[in-house]
N, C-alpha and C positions, 0 to 999 in steps of 0.2 A: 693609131687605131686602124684595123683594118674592119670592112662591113662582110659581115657572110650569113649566110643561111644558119638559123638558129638548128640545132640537134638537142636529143631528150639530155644530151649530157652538160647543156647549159640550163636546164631547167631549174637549180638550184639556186646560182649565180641569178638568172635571170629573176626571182622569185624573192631570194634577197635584194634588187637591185629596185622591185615595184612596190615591197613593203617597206621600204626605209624612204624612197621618194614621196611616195605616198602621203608616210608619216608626216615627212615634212611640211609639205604641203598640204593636207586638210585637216592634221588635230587642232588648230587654232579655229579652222569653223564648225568642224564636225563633232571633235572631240574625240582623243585615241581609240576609246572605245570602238566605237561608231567605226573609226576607219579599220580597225582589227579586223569588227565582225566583216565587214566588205572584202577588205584583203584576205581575209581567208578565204571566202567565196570565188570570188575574183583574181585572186593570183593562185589558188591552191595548184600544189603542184599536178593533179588530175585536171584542171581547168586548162591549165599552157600544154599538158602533153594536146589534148586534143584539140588545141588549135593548131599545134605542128602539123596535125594528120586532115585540117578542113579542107575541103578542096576548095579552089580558086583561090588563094589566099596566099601569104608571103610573108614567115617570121623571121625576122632578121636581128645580128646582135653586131653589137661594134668590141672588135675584141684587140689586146693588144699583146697577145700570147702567153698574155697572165693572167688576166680579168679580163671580165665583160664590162663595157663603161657606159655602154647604151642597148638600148633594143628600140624594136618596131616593129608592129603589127598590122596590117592591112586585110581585109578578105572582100572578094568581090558580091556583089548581092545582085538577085532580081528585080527587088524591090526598090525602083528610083528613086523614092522618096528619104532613103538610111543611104549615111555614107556615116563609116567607121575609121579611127585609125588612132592606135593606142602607140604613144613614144614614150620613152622614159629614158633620162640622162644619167649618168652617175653625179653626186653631186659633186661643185667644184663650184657651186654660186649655181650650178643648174638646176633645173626643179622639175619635175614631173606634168608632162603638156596630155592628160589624158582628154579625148573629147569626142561626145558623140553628136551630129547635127543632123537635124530633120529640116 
């Protein structure tokens, strides 16, 4: 796997890769429901173009010239008190490490 800069034409890949981690990871507490409605909100393919385009920020994908096996999200903020940063693995025993801390 190599790491490079995510482009709108992993948006797909990448969009399938946060709804099926996702899945895995919170239907048992949330409930598929529940994680759809989010995932759609939150990974909608309009949600990740324009984080490709937020300034100070850094989309990254782990690609192995087939697929995408991971991503990463960062953006910088003014506000010291939010630090952001969304990863997600393809699965292979991995699981989706999403997390926001104040």
């Amino acid at each position: 796997m190599f790491v490079r800069t995510a482009s709108e034409r992993d948006l797909v890949a990448i969009r399938a890769l946060l709804v099926e981690t996702w899945h895995a990871t919170y239907d048992a507490i949330y409930g598929a429901a529940k994680v759809t409605e989010i995932s759609d909100e939150w990974h909608s393919i309009a949600s990740l173009k324009a984080r490709l385009a937020r300034p100070n920020s850094e989309f990254l994908v782990a690609d192995d010239g087939k697929r995408v096996g991971g991503m990463a999200f960062a953006a910088a903020t003014t506000d010291q008190s939010v630090t952001r940063f969304i990863k997600a693995m393809a699965p292979n025993g991995a699981r989706t490490l999403p997390s926001v801390m104040k």
